[in-house]
C-alpha positions in Angstrom: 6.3 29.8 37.1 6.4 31.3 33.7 8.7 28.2 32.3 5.7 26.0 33.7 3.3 28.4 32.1 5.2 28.4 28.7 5.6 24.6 28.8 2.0 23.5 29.1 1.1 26.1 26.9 3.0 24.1 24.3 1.6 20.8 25.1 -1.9 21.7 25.0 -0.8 23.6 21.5 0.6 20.5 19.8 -2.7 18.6 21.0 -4.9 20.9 19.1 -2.4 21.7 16.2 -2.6 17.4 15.7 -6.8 18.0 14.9 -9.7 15.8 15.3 -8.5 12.7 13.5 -5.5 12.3 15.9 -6.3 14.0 19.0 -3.8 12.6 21.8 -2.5 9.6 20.3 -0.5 10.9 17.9 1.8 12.8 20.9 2.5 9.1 21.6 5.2 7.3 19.8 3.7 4.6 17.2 5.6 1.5 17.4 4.9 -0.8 14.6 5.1 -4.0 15.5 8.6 -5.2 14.4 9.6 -2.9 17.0 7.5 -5.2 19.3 10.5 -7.8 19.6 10.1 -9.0 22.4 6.5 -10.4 20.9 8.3 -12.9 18.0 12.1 -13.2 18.4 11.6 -16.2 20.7 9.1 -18.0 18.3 12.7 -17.4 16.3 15.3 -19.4 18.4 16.9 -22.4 16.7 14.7 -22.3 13.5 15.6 -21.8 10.1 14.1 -18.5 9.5 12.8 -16.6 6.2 11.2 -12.6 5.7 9.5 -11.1 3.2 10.8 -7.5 3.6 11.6 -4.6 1.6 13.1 -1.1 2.3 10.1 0.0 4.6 11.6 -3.4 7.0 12.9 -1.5 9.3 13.4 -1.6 13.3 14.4 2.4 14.4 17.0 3.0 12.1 18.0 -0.4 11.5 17.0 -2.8 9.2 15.2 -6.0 10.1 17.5 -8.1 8.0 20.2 -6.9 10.5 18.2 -6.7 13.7 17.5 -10.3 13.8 21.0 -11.5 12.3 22.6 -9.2 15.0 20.2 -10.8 17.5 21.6 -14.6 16.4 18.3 -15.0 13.9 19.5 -17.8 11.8 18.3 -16.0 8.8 18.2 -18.2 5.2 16.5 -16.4 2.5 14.6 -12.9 2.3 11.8 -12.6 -0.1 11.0 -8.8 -1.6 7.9 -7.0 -3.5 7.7 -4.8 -6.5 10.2 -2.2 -6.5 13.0 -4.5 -4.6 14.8 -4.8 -1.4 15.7 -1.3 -2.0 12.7 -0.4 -3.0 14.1 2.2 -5.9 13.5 -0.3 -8.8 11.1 1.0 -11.1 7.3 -0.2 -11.6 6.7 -3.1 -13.8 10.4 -4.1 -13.8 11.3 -7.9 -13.2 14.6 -8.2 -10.6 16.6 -11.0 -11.0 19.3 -11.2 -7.8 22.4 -13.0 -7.8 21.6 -16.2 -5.8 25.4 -16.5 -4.2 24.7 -14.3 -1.4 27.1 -14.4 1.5 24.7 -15.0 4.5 21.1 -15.3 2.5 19.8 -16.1 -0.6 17.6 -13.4 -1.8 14.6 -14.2 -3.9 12.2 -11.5 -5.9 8.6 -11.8 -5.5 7.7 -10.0 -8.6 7.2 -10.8 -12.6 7.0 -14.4 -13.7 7.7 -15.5 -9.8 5.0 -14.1 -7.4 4.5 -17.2 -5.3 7.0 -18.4 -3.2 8.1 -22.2 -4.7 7.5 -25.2 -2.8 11.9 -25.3 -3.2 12.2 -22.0 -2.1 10.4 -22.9 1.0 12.2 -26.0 1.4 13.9 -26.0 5.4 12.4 -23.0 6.3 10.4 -23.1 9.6 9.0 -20.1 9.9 8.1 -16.8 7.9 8.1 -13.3 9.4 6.0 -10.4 6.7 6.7 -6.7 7.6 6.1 -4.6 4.7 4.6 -1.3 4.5 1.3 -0.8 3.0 -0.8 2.1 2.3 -4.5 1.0 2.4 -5.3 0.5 -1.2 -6.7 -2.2 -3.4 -4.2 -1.9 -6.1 -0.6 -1.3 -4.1 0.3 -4.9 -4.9 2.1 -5.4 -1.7 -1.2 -7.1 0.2 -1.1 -9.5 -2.9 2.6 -10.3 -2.5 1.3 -11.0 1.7 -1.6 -13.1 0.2 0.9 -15.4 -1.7 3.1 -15.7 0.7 0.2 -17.0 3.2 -1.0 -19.3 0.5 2.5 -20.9 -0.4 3.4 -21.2 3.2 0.2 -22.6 4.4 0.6 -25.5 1.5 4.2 -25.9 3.3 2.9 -26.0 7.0 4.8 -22.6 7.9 3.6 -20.9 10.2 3.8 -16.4 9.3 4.0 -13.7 11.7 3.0 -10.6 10.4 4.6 -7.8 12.1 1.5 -5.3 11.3 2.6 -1.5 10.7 0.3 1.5 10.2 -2.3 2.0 7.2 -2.3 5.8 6.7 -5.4 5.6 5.0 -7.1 3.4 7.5 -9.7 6.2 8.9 -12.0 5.1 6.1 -13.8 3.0 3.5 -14.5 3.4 -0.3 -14.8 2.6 -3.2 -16.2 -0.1 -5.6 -15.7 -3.4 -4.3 -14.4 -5.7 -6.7 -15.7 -7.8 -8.8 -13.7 -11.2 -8.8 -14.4 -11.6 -12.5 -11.2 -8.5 -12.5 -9.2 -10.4 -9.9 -5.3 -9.7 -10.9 -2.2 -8.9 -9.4 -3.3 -5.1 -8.8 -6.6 -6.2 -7.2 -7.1 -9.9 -5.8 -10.0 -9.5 -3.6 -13.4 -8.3 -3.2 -12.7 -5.4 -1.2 -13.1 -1.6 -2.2 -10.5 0.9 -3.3 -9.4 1.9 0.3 -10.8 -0.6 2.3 -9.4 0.8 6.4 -7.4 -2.1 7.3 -3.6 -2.9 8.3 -2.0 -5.9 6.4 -2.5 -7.6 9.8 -6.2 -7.4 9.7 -6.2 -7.8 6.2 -4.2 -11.2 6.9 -6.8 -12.2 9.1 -9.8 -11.5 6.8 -8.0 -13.4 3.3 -8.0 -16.7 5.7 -11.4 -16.0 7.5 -13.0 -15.6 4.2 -11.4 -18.5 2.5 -9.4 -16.3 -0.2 -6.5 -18.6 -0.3 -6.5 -21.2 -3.3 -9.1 -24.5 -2.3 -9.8 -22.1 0.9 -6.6 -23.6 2.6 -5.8 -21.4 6.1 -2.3 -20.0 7.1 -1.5 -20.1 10.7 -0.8 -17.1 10.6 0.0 -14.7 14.2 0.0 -10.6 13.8 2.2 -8.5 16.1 0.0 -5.2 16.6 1.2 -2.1 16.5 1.5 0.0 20.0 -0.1 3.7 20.5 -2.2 3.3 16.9 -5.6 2.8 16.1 -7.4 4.0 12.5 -7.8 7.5 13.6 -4.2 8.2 14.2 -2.4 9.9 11.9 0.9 8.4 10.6 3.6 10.0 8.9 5.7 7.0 7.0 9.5 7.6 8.2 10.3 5.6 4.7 8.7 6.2 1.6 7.0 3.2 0.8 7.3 2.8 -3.2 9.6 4.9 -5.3 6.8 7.0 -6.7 4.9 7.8 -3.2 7.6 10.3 -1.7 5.0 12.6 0.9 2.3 12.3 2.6 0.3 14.0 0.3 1.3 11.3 -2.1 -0.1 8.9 -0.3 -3.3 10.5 0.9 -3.8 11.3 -2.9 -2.8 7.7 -4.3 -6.0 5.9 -4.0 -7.5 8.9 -6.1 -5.0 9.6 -8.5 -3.6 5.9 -9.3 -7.0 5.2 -11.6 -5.8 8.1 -13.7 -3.1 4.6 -14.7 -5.9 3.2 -16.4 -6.3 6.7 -18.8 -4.3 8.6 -21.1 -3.1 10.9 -18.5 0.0 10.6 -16.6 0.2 11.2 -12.8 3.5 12.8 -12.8 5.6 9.7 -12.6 9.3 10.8 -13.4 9.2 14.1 -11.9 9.9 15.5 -8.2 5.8 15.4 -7.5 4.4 11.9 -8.7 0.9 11.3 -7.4 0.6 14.8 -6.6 -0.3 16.3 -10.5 -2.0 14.8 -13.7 -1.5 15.8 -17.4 -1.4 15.3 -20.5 0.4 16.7 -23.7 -3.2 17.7 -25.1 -4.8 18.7 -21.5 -6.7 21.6 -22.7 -5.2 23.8 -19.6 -1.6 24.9 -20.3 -1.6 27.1 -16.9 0.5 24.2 -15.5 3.0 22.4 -17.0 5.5 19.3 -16.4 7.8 17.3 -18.4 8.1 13.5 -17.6 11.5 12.3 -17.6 13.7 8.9 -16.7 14.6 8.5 -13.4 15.2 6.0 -10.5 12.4 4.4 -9.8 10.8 5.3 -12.9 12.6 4.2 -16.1 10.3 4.8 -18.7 7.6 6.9 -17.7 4.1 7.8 -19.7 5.5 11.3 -22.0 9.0 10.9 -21.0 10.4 14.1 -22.2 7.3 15.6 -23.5 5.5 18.8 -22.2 2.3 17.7 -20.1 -0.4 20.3 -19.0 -2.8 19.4 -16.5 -3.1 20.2 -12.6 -1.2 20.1 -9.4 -2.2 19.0 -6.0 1.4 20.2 -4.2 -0.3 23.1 -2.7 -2.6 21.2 -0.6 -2.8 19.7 2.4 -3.1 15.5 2.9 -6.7 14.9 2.8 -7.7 11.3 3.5 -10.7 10.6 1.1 -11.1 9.2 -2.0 -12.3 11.6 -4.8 -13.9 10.3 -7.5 -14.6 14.3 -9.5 -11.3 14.5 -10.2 -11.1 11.5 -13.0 -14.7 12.9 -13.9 -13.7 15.9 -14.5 -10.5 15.7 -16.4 -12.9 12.9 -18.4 -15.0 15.9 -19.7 -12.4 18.2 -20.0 -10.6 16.1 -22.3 -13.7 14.4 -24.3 -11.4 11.8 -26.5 -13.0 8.0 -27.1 -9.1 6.6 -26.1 -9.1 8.4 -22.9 -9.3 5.0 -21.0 -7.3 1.7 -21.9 -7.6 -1.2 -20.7 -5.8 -1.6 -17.5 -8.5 0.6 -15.9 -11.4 -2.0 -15.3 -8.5 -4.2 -13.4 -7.4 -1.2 -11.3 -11.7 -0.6 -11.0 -12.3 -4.0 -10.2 -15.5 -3.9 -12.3 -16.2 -2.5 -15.9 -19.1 -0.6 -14.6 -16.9 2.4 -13.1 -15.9 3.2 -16.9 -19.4 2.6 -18.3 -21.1 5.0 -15.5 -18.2 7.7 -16.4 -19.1 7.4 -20.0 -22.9 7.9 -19.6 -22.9 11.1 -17.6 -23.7 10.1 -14.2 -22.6 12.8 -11.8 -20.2 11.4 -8.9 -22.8 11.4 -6.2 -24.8 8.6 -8.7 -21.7 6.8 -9.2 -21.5 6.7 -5.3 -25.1 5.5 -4.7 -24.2 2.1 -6.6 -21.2 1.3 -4.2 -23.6 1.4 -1.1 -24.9 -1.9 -1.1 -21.5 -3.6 -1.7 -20.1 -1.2 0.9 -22.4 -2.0 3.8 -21.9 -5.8 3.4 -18.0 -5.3 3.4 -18.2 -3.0 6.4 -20.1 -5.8 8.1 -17.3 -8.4 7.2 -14.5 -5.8 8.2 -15.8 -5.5 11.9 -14.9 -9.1 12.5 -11.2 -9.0 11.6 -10.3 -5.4 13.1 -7.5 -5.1 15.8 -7.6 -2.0 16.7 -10.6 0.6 17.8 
């Protein structure tokens, strides 16, 4: 009797420890959906297959490269994102592979070549996407997925996207952008963390007609199991080189607009996206020095002393947080603090301008409402999960 005792006194303890934004899903095992194989590896059989993967790709401990080749997948080329197959190579950096490879040519998605070719595509059947996202505008993995959909839609390919978790799915905000700032770091007019898998997001590029001349991608989604946008998800792989934690990533959709300043966010060091600083911050109580490493080459003040702030005492809070690049705007009080990469990672030039003026965060706030509500609206149609 006191086993039984002790043992649903620890059940009933992990369900409350887990808090309101799991509650008992997350004592279920989340299966993303290349796990689902049993949903897409007959759609496989006897075609000439392609992925666009990267080191997140993975089925258990195995990658999905070598799940599907050990499965008799006849596998032909694997397309990758920023940061590479391995997913170590720095931002920004162009990879070129060697084409010889012994049983598939592998082909970068990144630099001058972002769109698969209409050769590159050539005898390929039919394209599986399974790539890890974290729920922001500017992680240019959704705009790698939106390219891939375009060029495989002009080829009549059909793309399953084997959906995994968003871990910052369990909201919405942000300005949304403004297509006259469409890049590579922000594509569509959605807000900074707009709650949706790449699977949903899939769904909404072709419902709204983002692809070039509107074309559609048949495109199929293999859901995630025991997940909706209240679960909380750990990553079991670090999805970019420069997002280790999950405080990283909860942090990310804040912190990455510092990109567009003077102030670094603690690329090369053991805590990027977790601190900010600057060699001139006017706070020396905490100090870091920048300095070349994998998966950041050449980072902003390598080898210089930066003061600023750390987050690595906090817990992973999912919201975005505007007062911090308001505050460390005032504290600074230089006419260079931003450059001009920030209005693309805004997606408008009005963030900047209402910074500039004064206007307190809740302001700021009041002017995203109206573009908000619509894109809430649109969302509801394209969601998969509750």
């Amino acid at each position: 009797m006191i086993i039984m005792v002790s043992k649903w006194f620890f059940v009933f303890a992990m369900l409350f420890a887990c808090g309101p934004r799991s509650e008992i899903q997350s004592v279920k095992e989340v299966l993303p959906g290349a796990h689902q194989m049993d949903e897409y590896l007959a759609d496989l059989s006897g075609k000439n297959v392609a992925v666009t993967v990267n080191h997140s790709s993975v089925v258990n401990s195995t990658h999905l490269v070598d799940t599907l080749q050990s499965n008799g997948v006849n596998l032909l080329k694997v397309f990758t994102p920023e940061h590479g197959f391995t997913g170590t190579v720095s931002d920004g950096i162009e990879i070129e592979y060697d084409e010889n490879q012994e049983k598939y040519e592998l082909i970068s998605l990144y630099g001058k070549n972002k769109k698969p070719t209409a050769d590159q595509l050539s005898g390929i059947d039919i394209m599986l996407f399974d790539i890890q996202d974290v729920g922001a505008r500017f992680y240019t993995y959704i705009s790698t997925m939106h390219y891939v959909m375009e060029a495989c839609a002009e080829a009549n390919i059909p793309v399953i996207i084997l959906d995994r978790p968003n871990p910052n799915a369990s909201y919405v905000d942000g300005p949304v952008l403004d297509t006259a700032y469409s890049s590579f770091v922000g594509m569509h007019p959605i807000p900074i963390v707009y709650g949706m898998t790449m699977g949903e997001l899939a769904q909404m590029i072709n419902g709204e007609g983002w692809l070039e001349n509107g074309i559609k991608s048949e495109v199929r989604v293999v859901k995630n199991k025991n997940w909706d946008h209240q679960t909380t998800y750990s990553l079991p792989v670090k999805p970019s080189p420069n997002l280790p934690n999950d405080l990283s990533i909860s942090l990310y959709p804040s912190l990455c607009l510092f990109e567009g300043t003077i102030v670094s966010v603690g690329r090369g060091t053991d805590a990027p996206f977790q601190q900010i600083g600057h060699p001139d911050y006017p706070d020396s109580t905490y100090v870091f020095t920048p300095v070349s490493m994998e998966g950041s080459k050449w980072p902003p003040y390598q080898d210089q002393l930066c003061k600023g702030k750390s987050f690595t005492d906090v817990e992973p809070s999912y919201e975005f947080n505007l007062g911090y690049l308001i505050e460390t705007y005032k504290m600074m009080d230089r006419d260079d603090f931003f450059n001009n990469y920030f209005k693309r990672l805004a997606g408008t030039d009005k963030l900047q301008q209402q910074i500039e003026s004064g206007m307190s965060e809740k302001e700021i706030r009041q002017t995203w409402e109206e573009g908000l509500s619509s894109f809430m609206e649109k969302r509801k149609r394209y969601l998969l999960y509750d």
